[in-house]
N, C-alpha and C positions, 0 to 999 in steps of 0.2 A: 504494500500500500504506500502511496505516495505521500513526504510526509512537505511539512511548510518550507524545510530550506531546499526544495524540490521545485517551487514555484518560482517563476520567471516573471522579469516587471511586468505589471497591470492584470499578471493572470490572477483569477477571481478562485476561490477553493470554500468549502465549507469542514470546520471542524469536524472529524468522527471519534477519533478518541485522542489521552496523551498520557505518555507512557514513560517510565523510566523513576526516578527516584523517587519516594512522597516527598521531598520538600521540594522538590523542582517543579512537579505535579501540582503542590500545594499553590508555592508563587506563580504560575503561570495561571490557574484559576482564577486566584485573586485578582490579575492581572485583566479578568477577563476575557481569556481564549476557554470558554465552556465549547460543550459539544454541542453543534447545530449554529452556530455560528461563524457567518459569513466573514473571510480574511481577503484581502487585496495586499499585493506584493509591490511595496509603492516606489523603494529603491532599496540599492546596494551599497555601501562602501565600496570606496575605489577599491582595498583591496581584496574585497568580499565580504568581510565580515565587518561589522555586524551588517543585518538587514532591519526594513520598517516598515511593518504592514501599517494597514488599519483594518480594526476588527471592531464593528460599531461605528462609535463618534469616536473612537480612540484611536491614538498613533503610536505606538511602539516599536521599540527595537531590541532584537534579539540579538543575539549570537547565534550562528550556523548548527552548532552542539546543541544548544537548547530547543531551535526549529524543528532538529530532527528529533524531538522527543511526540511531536506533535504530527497525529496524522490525519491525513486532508483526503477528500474529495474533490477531483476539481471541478469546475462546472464548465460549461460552455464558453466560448467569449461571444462579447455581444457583436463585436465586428464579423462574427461568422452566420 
């Protein structure tokens, strides 16, 4: 399964699950990435890391490690 640091700029995904430590688990809930909820891939650091979605009304930036703890669905783009 595809997870978030898999997503490429503007591609659109919906949270399915996230996996890995409970406090990683724990922060990244809190933070707002629950399951069924819609992420956009908004940029990259020049040197890849970290990334910045938005999930909701929020912007955040992860680390590539932490992304891949999180796994996505991705949806259609609307350009297609």
């Amino acid at each position: 399964m595809p997870t978030l640091s898999d997503l490429r700029f503007g591609q659109v995904a919906t949270i399915r699950s996230i996996q890995g430590e409970p406090a990683l688990v724990q922060r990244l809930c809190e933070m707002g990435l629950l399951e069924g909820e819609s992420v956009t891939l908004l940029a990259v650091a020049p040197l890849g890391d970290p990334i910045e979605i938005l999930c909701g009304a929020n912007r955040l930036s992860l680390r590539r490690r932490e992304a891949a703890s999180v796994h996505v669905e991705m949806l259609p783009s609307a350009a297609s």
